[in-house]
N, C-alpha and C positions, 0 to 999 in steps of 0.2 A: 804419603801426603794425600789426604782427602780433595777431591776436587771441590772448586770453589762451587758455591749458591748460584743458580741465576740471580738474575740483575734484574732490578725494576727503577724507575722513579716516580717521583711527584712531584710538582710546583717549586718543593724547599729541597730538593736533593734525588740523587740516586741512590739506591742503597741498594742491599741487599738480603731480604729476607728470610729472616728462619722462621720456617715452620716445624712442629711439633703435632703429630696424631691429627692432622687437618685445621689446626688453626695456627694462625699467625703468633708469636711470642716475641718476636725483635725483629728490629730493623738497624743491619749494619752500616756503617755508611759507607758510601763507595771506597773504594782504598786509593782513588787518582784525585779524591776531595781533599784538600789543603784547609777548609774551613768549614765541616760539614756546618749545618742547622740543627739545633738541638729541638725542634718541632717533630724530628723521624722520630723521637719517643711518642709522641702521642697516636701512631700510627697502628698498635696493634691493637691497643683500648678500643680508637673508635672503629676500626672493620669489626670488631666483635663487640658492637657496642649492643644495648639491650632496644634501644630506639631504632634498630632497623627497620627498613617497612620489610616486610618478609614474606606476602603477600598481595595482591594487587586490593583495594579497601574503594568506600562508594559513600560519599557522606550521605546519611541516612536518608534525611528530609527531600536529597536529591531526586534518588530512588524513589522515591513511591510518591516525587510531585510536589511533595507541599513547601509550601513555605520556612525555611530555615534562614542560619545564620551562619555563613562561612566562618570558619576559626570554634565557631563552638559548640557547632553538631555533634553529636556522633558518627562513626562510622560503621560500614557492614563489610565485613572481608565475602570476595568471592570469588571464583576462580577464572582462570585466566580468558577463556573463552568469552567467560562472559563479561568481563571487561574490557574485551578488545572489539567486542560485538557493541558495546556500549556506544565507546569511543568511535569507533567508524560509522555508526548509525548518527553519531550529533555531528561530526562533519559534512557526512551525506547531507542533513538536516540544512546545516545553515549554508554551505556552497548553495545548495538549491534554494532557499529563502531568501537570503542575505547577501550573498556574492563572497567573495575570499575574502574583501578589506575588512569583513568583519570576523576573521579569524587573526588574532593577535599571536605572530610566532618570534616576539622580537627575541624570547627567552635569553635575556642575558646573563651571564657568568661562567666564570674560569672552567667549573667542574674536574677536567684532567690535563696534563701533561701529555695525556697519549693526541697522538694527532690525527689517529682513524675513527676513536669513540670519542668523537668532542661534541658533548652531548647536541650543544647548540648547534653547533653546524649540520650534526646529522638531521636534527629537526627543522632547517629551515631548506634543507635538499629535498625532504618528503616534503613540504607543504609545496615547493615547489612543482616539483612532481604531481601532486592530487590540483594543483589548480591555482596555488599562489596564496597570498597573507600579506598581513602588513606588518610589515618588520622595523627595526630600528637603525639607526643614525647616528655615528660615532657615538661618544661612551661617556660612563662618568668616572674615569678616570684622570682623563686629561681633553675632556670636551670644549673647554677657555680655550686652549692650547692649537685643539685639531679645527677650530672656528676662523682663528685668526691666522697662523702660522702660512696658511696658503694664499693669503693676501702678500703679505709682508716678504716671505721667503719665497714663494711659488710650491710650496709643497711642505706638508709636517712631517717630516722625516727627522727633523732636529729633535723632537719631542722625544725620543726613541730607540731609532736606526740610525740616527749619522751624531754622531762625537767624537771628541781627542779621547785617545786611550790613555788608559794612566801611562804608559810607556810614556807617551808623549810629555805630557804633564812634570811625570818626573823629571824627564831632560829638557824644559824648558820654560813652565812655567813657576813666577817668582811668587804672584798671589793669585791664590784660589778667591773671589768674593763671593759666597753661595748662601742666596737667599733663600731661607727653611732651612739650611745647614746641610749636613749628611746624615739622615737619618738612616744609622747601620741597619736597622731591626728590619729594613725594608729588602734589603739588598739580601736576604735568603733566599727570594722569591723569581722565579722565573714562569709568564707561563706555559714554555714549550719543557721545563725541568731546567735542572742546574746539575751538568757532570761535575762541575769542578769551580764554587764560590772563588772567584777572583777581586771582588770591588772592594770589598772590607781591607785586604791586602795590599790592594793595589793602592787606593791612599793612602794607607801606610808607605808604602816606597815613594809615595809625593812628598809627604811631610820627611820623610827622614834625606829625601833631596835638599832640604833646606827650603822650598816653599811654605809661605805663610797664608792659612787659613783664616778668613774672618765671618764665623757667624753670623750673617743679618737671622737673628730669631727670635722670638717668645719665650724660647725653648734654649738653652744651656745644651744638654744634654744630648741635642739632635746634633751634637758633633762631637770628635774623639778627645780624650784628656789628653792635654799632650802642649807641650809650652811654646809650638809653632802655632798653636790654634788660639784666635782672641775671639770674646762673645760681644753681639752689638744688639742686645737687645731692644726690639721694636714693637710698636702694640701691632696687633694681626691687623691684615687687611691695609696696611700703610706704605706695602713697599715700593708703591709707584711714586709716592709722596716723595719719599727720600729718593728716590731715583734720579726724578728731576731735578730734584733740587741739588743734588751730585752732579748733574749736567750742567747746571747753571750756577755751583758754587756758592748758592744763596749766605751759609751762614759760616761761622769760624768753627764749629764742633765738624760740618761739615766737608770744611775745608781738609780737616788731616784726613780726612778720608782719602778725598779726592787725592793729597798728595802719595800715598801710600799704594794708589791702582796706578798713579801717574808716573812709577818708576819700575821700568823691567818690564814684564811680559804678566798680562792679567786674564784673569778667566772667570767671566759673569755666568753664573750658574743660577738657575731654579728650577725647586722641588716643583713636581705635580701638585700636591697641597696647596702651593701658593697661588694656581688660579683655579681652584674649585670654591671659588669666591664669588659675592657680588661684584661685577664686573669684571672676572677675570683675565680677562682680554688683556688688561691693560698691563700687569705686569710683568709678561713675558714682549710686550712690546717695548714697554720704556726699555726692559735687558737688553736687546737689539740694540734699541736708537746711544744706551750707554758706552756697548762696545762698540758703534760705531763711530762715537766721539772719541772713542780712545785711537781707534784707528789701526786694529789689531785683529780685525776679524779677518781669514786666513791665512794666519803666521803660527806656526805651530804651538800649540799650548796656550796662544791667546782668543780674541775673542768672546765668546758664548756661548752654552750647552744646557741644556735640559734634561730633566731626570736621576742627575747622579742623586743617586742616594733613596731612588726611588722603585727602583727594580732591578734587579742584579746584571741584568746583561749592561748596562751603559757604563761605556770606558771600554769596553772589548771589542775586535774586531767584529764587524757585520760583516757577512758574507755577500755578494752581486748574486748570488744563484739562490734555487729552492733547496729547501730540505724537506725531505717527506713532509707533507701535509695533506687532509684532504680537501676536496673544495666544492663547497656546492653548489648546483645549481641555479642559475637567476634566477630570481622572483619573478615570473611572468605578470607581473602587474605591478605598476609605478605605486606604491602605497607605503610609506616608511614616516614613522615620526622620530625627532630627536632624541635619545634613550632618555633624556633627566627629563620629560616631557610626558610620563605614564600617566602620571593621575589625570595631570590635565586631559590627556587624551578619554578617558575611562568618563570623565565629568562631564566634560563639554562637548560629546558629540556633533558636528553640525559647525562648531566654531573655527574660526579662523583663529588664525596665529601668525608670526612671522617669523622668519630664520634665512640667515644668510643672504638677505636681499631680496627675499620672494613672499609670495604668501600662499598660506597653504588653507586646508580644513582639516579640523581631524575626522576621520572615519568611528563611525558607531561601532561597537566591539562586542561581539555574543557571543564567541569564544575565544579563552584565554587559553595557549597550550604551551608549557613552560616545561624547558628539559635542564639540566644540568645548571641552574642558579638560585639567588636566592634574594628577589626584591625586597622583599624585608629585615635585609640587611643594608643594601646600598642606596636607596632611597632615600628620599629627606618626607620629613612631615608624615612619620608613620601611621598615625589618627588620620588621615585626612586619606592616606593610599588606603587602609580598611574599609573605610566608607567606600572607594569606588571600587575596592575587589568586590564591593557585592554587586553593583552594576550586572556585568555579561551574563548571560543565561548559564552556561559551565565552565568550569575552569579544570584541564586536564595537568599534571605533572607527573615525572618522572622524577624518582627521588631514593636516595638510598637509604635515608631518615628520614625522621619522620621531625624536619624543619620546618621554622616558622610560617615556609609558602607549602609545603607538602598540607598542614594543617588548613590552609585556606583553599585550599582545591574541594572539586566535587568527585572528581577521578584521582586515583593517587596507585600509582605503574611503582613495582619496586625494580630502581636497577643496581648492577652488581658495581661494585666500587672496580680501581683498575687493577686491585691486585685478584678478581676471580675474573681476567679476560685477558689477550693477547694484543700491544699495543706496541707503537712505537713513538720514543716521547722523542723532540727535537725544538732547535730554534735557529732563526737566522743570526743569530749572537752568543749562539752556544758550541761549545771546541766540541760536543760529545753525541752525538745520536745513541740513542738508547734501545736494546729492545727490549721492552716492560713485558716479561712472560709471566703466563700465570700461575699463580704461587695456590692459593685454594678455591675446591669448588665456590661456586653461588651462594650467599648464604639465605636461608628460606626459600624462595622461590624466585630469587630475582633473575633478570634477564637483562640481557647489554642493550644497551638505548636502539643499536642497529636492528639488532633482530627485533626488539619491540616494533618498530617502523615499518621492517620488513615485512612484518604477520599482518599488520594494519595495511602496508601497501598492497599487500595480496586481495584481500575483502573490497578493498577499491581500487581493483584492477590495475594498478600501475605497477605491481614488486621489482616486472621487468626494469623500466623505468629506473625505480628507483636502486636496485639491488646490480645494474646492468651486468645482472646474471652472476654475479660473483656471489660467494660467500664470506663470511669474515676471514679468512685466511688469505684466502686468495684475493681481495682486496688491500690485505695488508700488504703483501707480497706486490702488486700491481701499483702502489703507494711510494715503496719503496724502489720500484723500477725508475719510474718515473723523475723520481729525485737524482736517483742514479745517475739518469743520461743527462739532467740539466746541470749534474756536475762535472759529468765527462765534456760538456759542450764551453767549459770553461778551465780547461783543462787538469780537473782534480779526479783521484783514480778512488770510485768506493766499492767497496768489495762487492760480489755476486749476495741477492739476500743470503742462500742456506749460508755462506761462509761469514755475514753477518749476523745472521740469528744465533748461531752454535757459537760464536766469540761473546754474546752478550753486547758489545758496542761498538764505537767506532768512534776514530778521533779523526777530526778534520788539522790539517795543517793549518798553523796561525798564516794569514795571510797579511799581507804589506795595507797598512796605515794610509790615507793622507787627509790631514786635517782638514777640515768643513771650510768649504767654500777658497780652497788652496787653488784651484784652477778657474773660479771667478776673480779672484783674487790679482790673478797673472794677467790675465786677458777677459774684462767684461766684455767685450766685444761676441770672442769667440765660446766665451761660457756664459751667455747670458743665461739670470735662472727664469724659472716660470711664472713672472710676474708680469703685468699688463707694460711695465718701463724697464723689464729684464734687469732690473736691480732691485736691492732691498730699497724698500717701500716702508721709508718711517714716515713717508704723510701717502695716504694712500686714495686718489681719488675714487675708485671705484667703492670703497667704506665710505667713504663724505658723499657719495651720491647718493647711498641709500637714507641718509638723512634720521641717520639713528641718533636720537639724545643720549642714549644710554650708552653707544659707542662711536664716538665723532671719527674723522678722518685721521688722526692722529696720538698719538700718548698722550695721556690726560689724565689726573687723579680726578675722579669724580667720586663723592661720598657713599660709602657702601649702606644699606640701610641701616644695619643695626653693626657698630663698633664701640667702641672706648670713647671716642672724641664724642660721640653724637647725645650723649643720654647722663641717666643718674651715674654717682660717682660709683667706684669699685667697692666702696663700702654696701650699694645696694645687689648692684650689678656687676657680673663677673661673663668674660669671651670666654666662651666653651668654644675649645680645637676639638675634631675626631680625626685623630692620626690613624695609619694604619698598625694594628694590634702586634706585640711583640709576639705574642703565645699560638697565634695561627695564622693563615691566609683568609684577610677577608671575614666570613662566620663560619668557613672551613674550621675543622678540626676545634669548634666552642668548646666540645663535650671532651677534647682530649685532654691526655694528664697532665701537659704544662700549662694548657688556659687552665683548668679547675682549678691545679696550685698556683698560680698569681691572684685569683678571685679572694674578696674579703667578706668573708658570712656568704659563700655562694653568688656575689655579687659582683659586677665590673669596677676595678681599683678608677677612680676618679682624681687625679694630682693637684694640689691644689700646692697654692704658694704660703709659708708660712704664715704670713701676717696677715693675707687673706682670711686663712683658717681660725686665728686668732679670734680675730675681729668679730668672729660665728661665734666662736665657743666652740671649735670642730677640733677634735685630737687625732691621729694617727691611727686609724682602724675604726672609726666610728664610722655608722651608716647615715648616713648624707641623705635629703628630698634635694631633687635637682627640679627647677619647672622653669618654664614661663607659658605665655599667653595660648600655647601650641600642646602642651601636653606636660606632664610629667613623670621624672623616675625616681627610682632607689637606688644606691651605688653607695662603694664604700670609699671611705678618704684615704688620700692616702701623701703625703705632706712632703716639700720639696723646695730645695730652694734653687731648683734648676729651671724653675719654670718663674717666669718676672709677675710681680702684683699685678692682678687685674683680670688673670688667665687661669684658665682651668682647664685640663687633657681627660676626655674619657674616650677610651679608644673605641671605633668601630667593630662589628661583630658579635658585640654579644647576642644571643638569638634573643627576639622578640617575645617577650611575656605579659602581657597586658594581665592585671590581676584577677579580671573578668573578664572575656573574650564578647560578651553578650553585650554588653555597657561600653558603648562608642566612648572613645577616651578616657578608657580605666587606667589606670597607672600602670605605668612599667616597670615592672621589679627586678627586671636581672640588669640595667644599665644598660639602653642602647640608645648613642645619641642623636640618633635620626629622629628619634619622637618627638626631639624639640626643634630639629633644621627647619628653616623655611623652604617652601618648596615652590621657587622662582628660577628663571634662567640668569644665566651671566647674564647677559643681554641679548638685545633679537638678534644681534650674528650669528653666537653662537650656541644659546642656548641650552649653556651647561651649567653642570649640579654649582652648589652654592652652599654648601654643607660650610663652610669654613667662618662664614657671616654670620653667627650664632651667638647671642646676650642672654644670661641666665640668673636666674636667682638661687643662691644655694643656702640649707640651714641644716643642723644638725636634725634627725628625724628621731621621730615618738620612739614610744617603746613597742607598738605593735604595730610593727611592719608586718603586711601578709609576706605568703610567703607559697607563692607556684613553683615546682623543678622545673627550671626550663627543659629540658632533656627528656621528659615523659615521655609518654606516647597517648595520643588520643581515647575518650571511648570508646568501646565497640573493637579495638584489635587486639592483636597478639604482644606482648611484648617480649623481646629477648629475640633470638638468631639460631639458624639452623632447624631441624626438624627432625 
């Protein structure tokens, strides 16, 4: 018997790679996976994809001075010295002119599973190190969510890290009521990896308990077929409406509702999606203030929870201890803006703003230095973030392709993806520690985000600092120590690293359950949580102090700008959702073989409701103009009676293709529906993305649609892998 492959993972899975004559050709899936992600096919495409950067490149106009246009320059490839000589001579530059605030390091995004090369974090430990940046402030994930949560709860750990397991679930709760529903496609996704998909499963053993699921959605389909589950379709952006008015019994449709959470043991659930809204505050608050009316928040299985359906760890035990991870060092200078807050920040230098009670300014930015993401996916108002990416004097990235932000850099650093480096992928909601060993060299000339750091730390005298003398190995090993003892210090036994490297994993013990807020529950007294009255806080005066209209001191439906209720009928006007993408992570894996085969003529499938469609003249694969007042795309239709009249779904991720990169507001031809989001905060608490608040006009489109490959590679480089 052949011994087995080493082991790797990613975001959607563990697997195990076969390589063939130095390149990648499959990826197995773990054999301890009960539901692998059918995403590990798109894994060997793109590490061998032809958009590699493959070389370190210098958009041209940069280089010799003159006046250019990020996104539509050309580029000069050069070699590595002299990009790293580049690079350290423009931070030298603006430290000494500027001060750090105006080195921008918030660089957000996933990038890897591993938790020693995480790109961002390693980028914001060197900035730290040379003298400090200004970084970012919770996320556009669940930014509504991390605004509010620590008012009302004393801490956002619900958002995440603390929920009923489906164990629990199963053994005792009667209805599930989950606002956004359970969108499965989401639940592949972890971002420390996923040894072993449990949540798809795990509702499964809810509903086959005899619990009853009900939909509050848009969307049909964000939940499983199965004749315990009923759909209650709502227009977007309304669920606070119906909240309260389930509190207060207003009307008789309303009424069977209420009687149907009012019998047994119930559990108020919502999606992240549901406040990446205008004012998203409000609907994970009325969820509180509904379970507290019921009078069931810490009795096992009832209550309130956050995220099922939103990232695979939630419903699984979280652990009290660390697991390897790395961590960087403080920012030595107070300078941080809200992450959905970029453009603003890049526009309005000099301007106040407000969040969470205070007021701030933003800081002028003349270097942008972006490792491991891709703002031109997750942002709202993509025309409007263009204009200000030309703002700062340069913009450096580290990139393994050549993506929509690698293309608007003036520096562009190739680094290696995780299967050419040594890593360890983990999470505190995951049964499996991984060691991600490396499967094939570099491809072209790339280098691991650390040692890029490293080489730069060296030229500006910190490497010690920043490298504190380890090398990649021996930091990995130092990483792993580490986690070791804060396991051992809570009585869990994990092997010495070499007897963990050479096993490939390591499984943690399920550890013992108890439901959220079970020990406030017993004694508020002696568990008081961290809240200004050590209780949940459904009227919160420290919120009514700051005197927000946009967020009062209590649950409120206040009108979002742009919904169904406010404007022309559905026959003008259609709610564009961007859920997160079935086919990848995020605009991770665009180029791979399962996003390409869902694409219609090259383009992002757009869902549209039958009789919406009608009403156009729009059939089943036809290519759709999608606009309003903010910008427009191209996409293809694609018809549904799972999604209610009035709605329309184009998923997030498609990389950004403006049909002219030169021509501020060209059209977007691959489908990405950030081009049309507004790009405002939930409110000044929290001051999170709003992508969900989205009205659009849609028609069937000409006959000559251009036509850019998203997936090229700029002028002036290489294309293709290896050397």
């Amino acid at each position: 018997m052949s011994p087995r492959r080493p082991i790797h993972s990613a975001h959607w899975g563990a697997y195990r790679p076969r390589v063939e004559a130095g390149r990648l050709i499959g990826a197995e899936p773990f054999e301890a996976d009960p539901d692998p992600s059918p995403l590990l096919t798109s894994i060997p495409g793109v590490v061998h994809a032809t958009n590699r950067v493959t070389r370190p490149a210098v958009r041209k106009t940069w280089l010799e001075g003159r006046p250019g246009r990020r996104g539509a320059d050309p580029f000069v490839e050069i070699d590595w010295d002299e990009a790293l000589d580049l690079v350290a001579d423009t931070l030298r530059r603006v430290y000494r002119e500027s001060g750090p605030a105006a080195i921008f390091g918030g660089s957000y995004g996933w990038s890897s599973a591993g938790r020693l090369h995480h790109a961002k974090t390693q980028l914001k430990h060197f900035l730290a190190c040379t003298g400090g940046y200004t970084g970012q402030v919770s996320n556009y994930s669940y930014g509504a969510a991390d605004g509010i949560l620590p008012h009302v709860l004393g801490d956002a750990r619900m958002v995440e890290k603390h929920a009923s397991t489906w164990t629990e679930l199963a053994e005792h709760t009667d209805t599930l009521l989950m606002f956004g529903g359970f969108p499965a496609k989401n639940v592949q996704l972890e971002s420390g990896g996923v040894g072993a998909h449990s949540a798809r499963l795990g509702l499964e053993s809810v509903l086959a308990s005899g619990t009853q699921l009900i939909n509050v959605n848009p969307v049909r389909s964000d939940a499983p077929e199965h004749s315990a589950v009923s759909w209650l379709p709502i227009r977007p952006n309304t669920d606070t409406a119906l909240i309260l008015a389930v509190i207060g019994r207003l009307v008789e449709t309303i009424e069977s509702l209420v009687q149907r959470i009012s019998h047994g043991r119930t559990l108020i659930t919502g999606t992240w999606a549901l406040q990446r809204a205008d004012h998203g505050e409000q609907p994970y608050w009325a969820i509180i203030a509904l379970a507290a009316a019921l009078g069931q928040i810490g009795l096992p299985g009832g209550g309130f929870g956050f995220g099922y359906g939103s990232t695979g760890g939630v419903g699984s035990v979280a652990r009290s201890f660390g697991t390897p991870a790395f961590q960087a060092r403080p920012n030595p200078i107070d300078s941080d803006v809200p992450a959905a807050r970029l453009t603003d920040m890049l526009l309005h230098p000099g301007e106040g703003y407000e969040f969470n009670g205070a007021s701030y300014t933003y800081p002028k930015i003349d270097l942008i230095y972006w490792a491991g993401g891709n703002p031109f996916h997750h942002h709202q108002d993509l025309n409007r973030l263009a204009e200000a990416w030309q703002r700062p004097g340069t913009v450096v990235v580290h990139d393994s392709w050549w993506t929509p932000t690698a293309r608007m850099a003036d520096i562009v650093l190739p680094a290696t993806t995780t299967l050419e480096r040594d890593d360890i992928a983990a999470g505190s909601k995951e049964r499996f520690v991984v060691a991600m060993k490396r499967s094939i060299d570099p491809q072209g000339q790339a280098r691991n985000d650390r040692v890029i750091l490293a080489d730069l730390a060296k030229r500006l005298g910190v490497w010690q600092e920043y490298t504190d003398g380890r090398d990649d190995a021996e930091a990995l090993r130092w990483m792993y120590d580490k986690a070791r003892s804060s396991a051992a210090e809570h009585g869990c036994a994990m092997p010495d690293f070499d007897t963990f490297w050479a096993a490939g994993f390591f499984e943690f013990p399920v550890g013992e359950s108890i439901p959220p807020f079970a020990e406030f529950r017993h004694d508020p007294v002696s568990h008081p949580l961290s809240t200004p009255s050590g209780r949940i806080e459904i009227f919160s005066e420290t919120i009514a102090s700051f005197g927000y209209d946009d967020c009062p001191g209590h649950p409120s439906w206040l009108e979002p700008y742009e919904w169904l209720g406010s404007t022309a009928p559905a026959t003008v006007l259609l709610h564009l959702l961007s859920p997160q993408p079935a086919t990848r992570l995020h605009s991770q894996l665009d180029m791979g073989a399962v996003s390409i085969d869902s694409k219609i003529a090259g383009r992002e499938p757009c869902t549209m409701n039958l009789r919406d469609a009608e009403i156009r003249g729009i059939q089943d694969g036809d290519l759709i103009r999608v606009w309003n007042e903010r910008g427009e795309l191209y996409a293809g239709a694609r018809l549904s009676a799972d999604v209610m009249p009035g709605v329309a779904l184009l998923a997030t991720g498609a990389w950004y293709t403006p049909a002219d990169p030169s021509v501020p507001g060209s059209p977007e031809l691959h489908g990405n529906p950030n081009v049309l989001a507004r790009d405002v905060g939930t409110s000044r608490l929290a001051q999170g993305a709003t992508a969900q608040s989205l009205l659009v006009r849609i028609e069937k489109a000409g006959p000559d649609v251009p036509w850019v490959d998203p997936h090229g590679v700029p002028a002036g480089v290489t294309a293709g892998v290896g050397e």
